[in-house]
C-alpha positions as CSV (number, residue, x, y, z in Angstrom):
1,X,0.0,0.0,0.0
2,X,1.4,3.4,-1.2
3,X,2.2,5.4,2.1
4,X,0.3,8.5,1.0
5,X,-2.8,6.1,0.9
6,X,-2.4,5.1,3.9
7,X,-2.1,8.1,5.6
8,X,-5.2,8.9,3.7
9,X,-6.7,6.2,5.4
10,X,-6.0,6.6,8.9
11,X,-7.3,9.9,8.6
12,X,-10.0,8.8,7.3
13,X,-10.7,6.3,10.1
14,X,-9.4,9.0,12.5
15,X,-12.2,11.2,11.6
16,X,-14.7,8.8,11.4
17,X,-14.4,7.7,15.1
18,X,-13.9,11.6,16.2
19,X,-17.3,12.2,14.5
20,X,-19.0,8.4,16.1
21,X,-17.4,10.0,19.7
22,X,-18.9,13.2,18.9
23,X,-22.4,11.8,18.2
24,X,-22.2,9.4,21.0
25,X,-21.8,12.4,23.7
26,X,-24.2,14.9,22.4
27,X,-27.1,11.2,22.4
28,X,-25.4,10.6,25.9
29,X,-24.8,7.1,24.3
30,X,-21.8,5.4,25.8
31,X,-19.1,3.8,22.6
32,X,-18.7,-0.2,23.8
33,X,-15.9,-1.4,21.1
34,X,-17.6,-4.4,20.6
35,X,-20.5,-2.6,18.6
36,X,-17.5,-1.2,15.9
37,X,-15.4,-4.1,15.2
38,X,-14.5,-2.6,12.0
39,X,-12.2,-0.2,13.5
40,X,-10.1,-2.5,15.6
């Protein structure tokens, strides 16, 4: 994998759990790791 893609995406997966933490707080929902498996 070329390095600049994946930079790309971590970033990606970066923002993507910023913006799932994000929703989770302003719901009040907690984030259990189990229910994203596709991050880990």
């Amino acid at each position: 994998m070329e390095p600049l893609l994946d930079w790309a995406m971590g970033d990606l997966l970066d923002s993507a759990t910023a913006m799932l933490a994000v929703n989770a707080k302003d719901k009040a929902a907690p984030i259990r790791v189990r229910d994203f498996p596709i991050i880990l």
